[in-house]
C-alpha positions in Angstrom: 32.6 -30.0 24.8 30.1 -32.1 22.5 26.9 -30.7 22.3 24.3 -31.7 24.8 21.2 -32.3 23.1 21.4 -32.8 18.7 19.3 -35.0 17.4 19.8 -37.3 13.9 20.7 -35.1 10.7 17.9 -34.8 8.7 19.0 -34.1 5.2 16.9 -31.7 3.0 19.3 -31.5 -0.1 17.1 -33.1 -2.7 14.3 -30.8 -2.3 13.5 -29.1 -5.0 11.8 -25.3 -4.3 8.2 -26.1 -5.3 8.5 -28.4 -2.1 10.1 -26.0 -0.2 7.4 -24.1 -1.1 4.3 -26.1 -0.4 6.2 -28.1 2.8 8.4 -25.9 4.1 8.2 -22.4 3.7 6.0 -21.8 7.0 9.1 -22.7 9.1 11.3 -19.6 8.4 11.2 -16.2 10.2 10.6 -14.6 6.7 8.9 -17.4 4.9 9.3 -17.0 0.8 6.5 -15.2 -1.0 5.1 -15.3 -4.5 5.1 -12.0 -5.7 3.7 -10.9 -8.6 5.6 -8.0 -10.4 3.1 -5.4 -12.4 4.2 -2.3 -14.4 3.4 -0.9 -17.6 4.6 -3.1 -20.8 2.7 -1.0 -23.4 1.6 2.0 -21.9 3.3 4.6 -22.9 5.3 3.2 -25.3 2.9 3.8 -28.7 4.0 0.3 -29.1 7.4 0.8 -29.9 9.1 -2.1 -29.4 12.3 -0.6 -27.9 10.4 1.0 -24.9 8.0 -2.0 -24.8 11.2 -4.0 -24.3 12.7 -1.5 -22.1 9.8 -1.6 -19.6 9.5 -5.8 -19.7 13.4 -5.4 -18.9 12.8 -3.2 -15.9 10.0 -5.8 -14.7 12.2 -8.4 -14.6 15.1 -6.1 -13.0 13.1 -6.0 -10.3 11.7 -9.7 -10.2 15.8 -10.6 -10.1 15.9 -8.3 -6.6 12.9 -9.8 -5.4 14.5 -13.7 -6.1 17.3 -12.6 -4.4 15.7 -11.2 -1.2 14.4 -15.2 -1.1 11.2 -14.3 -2.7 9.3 -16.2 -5.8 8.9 -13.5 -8.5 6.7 -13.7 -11.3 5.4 -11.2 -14.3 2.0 -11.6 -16.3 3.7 -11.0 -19.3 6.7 -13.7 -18.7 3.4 -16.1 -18.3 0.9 -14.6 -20.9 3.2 -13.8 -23.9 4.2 -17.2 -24.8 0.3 -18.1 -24.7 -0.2 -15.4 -27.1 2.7 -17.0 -29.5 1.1 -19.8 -29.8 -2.5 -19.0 -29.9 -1.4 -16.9 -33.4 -1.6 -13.1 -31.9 -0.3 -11.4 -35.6 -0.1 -8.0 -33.6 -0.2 -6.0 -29.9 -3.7 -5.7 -28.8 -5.5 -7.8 -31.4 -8.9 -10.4 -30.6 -5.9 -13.2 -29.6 -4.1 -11.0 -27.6 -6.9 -9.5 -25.4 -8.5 -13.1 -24.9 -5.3 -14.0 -22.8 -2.9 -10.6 -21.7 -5.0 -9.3 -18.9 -7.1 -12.8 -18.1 -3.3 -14.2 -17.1 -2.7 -11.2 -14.7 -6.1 -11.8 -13.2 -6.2 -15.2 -12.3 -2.1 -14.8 -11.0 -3.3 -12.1 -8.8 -5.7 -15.0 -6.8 -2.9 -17.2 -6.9 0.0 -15.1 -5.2 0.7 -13.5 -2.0 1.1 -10.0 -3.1 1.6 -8.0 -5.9 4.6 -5.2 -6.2 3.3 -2.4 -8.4 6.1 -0.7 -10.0 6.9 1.7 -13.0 5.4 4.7 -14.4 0.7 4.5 -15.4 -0.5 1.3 -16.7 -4.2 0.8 -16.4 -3.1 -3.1 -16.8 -1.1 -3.1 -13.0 -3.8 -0.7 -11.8 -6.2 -3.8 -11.9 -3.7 -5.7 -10.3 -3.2 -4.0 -7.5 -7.0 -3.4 -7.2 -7.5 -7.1 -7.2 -5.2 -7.3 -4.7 -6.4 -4.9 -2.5 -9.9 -6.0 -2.8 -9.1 -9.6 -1.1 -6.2 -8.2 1.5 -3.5 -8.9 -0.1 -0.4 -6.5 0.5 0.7 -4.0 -2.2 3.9 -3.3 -2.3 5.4 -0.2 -4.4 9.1 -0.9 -3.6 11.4 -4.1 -3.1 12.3 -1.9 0.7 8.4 -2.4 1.8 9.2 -6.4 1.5 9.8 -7.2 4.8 7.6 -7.8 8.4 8.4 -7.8 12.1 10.3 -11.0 13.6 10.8 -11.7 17.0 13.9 -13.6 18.4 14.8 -15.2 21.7 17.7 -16.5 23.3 17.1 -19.2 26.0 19.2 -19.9 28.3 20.3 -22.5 32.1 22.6 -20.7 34.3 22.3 -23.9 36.0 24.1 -25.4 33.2 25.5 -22.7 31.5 24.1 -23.7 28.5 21.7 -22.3 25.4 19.1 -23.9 23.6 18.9 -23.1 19.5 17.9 -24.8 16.4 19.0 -26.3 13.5 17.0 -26.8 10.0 16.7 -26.0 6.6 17.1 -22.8 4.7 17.0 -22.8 0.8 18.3 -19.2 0.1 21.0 -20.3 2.1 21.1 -23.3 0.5 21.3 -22.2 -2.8 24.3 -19.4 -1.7 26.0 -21.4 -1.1 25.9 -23.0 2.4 26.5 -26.9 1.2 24.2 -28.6 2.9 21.7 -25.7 3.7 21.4 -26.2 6.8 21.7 -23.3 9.5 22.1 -23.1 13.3 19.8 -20.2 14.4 17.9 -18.8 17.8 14.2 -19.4 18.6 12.6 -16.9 15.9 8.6 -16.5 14.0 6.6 -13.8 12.6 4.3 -12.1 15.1 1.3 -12.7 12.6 -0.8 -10.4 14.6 1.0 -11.1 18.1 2.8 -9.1 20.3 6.5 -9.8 19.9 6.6 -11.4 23.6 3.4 -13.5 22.8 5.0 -14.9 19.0 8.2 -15.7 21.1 6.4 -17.3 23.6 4.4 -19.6 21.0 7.7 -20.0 18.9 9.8 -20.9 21.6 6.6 -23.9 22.5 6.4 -24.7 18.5 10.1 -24.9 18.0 11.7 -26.0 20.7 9.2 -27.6 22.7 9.7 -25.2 25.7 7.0 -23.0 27.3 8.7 -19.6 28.7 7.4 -17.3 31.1 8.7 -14.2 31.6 10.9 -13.3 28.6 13.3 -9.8 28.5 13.6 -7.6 25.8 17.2 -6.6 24.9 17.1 -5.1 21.7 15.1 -3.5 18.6 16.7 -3.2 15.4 16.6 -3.2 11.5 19.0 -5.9 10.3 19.1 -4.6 6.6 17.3 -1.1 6.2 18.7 -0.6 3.3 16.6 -2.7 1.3 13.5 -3.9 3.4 11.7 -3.0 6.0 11.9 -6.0 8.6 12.5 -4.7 12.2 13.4 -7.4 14.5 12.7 -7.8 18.5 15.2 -9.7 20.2 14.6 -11.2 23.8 16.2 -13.3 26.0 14.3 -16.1 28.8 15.4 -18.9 30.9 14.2 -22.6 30.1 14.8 -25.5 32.1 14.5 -28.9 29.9 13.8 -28.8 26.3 10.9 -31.2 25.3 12.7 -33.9 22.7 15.7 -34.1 20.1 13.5 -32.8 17.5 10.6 -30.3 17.4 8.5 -27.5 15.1 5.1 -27.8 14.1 4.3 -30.3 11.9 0.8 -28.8 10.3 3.4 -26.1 8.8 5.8 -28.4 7.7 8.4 -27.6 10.5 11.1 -30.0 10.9 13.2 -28.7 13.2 16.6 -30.0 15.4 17.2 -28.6 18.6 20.6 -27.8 19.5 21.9 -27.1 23.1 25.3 -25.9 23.6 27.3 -24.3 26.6 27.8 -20.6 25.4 32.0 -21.0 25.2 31.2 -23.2 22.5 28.5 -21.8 21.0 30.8 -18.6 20.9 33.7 -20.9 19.1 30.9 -22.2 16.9 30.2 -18.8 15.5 34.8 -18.7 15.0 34.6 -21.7 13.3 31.6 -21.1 10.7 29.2 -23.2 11.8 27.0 -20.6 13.3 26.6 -17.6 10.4 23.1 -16.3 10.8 23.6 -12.5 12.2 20.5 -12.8 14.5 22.0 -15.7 16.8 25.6 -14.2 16.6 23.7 -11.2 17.9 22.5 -12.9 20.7 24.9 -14.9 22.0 27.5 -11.7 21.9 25.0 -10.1 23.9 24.8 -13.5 26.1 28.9 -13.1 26.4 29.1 -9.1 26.8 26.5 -8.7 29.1 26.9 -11.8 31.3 23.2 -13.9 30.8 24.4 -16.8 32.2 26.4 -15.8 35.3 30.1 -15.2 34.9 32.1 -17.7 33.6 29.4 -19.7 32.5 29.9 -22.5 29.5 
């Protein structure tokens, strides 16, 4: 059984992540963020340049498990110490060096979208987070704490037997290797101040081009507790037509195909590898085990 409703492929390869970025990033469930990464570099050190290294080490330790979690990570000093080569600093905390260290930490802390405050005292990440604080940005003292609340829905046609689900672009898969980057996933969004059953509802109009009524929550659950703090609400609704081939909201740079399947082959999709994200696999198990579309439906 072909699928019912795909439209064209739309090919994101070429992208680089600065467009991702700036065109892109809106449309995932945990949209990328640029983190700044503040710890001690000097403090404690009397400028020893083993623990001065030590610390810048640990810095980016941590900015390497922040790029892996899909984040952008980035460090004042990775920024502000190659100014301060060439502007002829001749030694830690001289005129040269003062004009530029802590200025470059400033103006990074109006640029990004939160800062991750790590290490052991440093007056220098004690601003940041300060700065941060003072214009609502989140402060994060742990790589767990990176995470927020998604909400997920199934929808599905006992009349046809059939579920509706997307298909678009995800870099970090992308770039771990998934070749073409593109993933097959359920109706999912942030709640961004929403009740999980009033995000769904807007995602599931935004994505798909559906308005749902009554939806049903099946599940609550932490998908990787181990290392942030995202809890996910899963929920399943009925729909009767989707909208169009191709959906998403274009303001946020949403480019999204929607993809209806009868659940048998949605279920052989997820055999075959061409379903892998866990949240969808979730939910059409759930769909099989406890009978959402009437027995024997797909």
């Amino acid at each position: 059984m072909a699928p019912l409703t795909i439209n064209r492929y739309r090919s994101y390869r070429n992208r680089s992540y600065g467009e991702y970025l700036s065109q892109g990033m809106s449309n995932s469930p945990n949209p990328p963020k640029l983190i700044l990464v503040a710890g001690p570099y000097r403090s404690n050190t009397n400028d020893d340049p083993l623990l001065i290294h030590a610390n810048y080490r640990r810095m980016n330790e941590v900015a390497l498990e922040i790029f892996r979690m899909g984040h952008l990570p980035l460090t004042g000093e990775a920024m502000a110490l190659p100014l301060i080569e060439v502007a002829g600093s001749q030694t830690l905390g001289d005129a040269v060096w003062n004009e530029i260290f802590h200025p470059v930490g400033r103006r990074l802390v109006a640029r990004v979208d939160a800062v991750l405050r790590i290490g052991g005292p440093s007056i220098g990440a004690d601003e940041m987070v300060r700065l941060a604080r003072s214009t609502g940005k989140p402060v994060y003292l742990s790589t767990a704490e990176i995470g927020s609340a998604t909400t997920w829905i199934l929808l599905v046609n006992r009349e046809r037997g059939t579920v509706l689900l997307t298909r678009q672009f995800r870099f970090p898969a992308y770039v771990n290797g998934l070749e073409d980057g593109m993933l097959i996933e359920a109706c999912a969004g942030l709640l961004d101040n929403q009740s999980p059953e009033e995000a769904i509802r807007r995602e599931a109009e935004e994505e798909l081009g559906v308005k749902v009524g009554e939806v049903h929550k099946v599940l609550e659950t932490y998908m990787s507790p181990g290392s942030v703090t995202e809890k996910l609400f899963f929920f399943v609704a009925e729909y009767d037509t989707p909208a169009g081939e191709v959906a998403g909201n274009s303001e946020e740079g949403e480019d999204i195909e929607v993809v209806e399947l009868g659940l048998d082959e949605a279920l052989d999709w997820i055999d075959n590898g061409r379903i892998q994200d866990a949240k969808t696999i979730i939910l059409l198990l759930l769909a099989q085990t406890k009978d959402w579309l009437g027995k024997g439906a797909g």
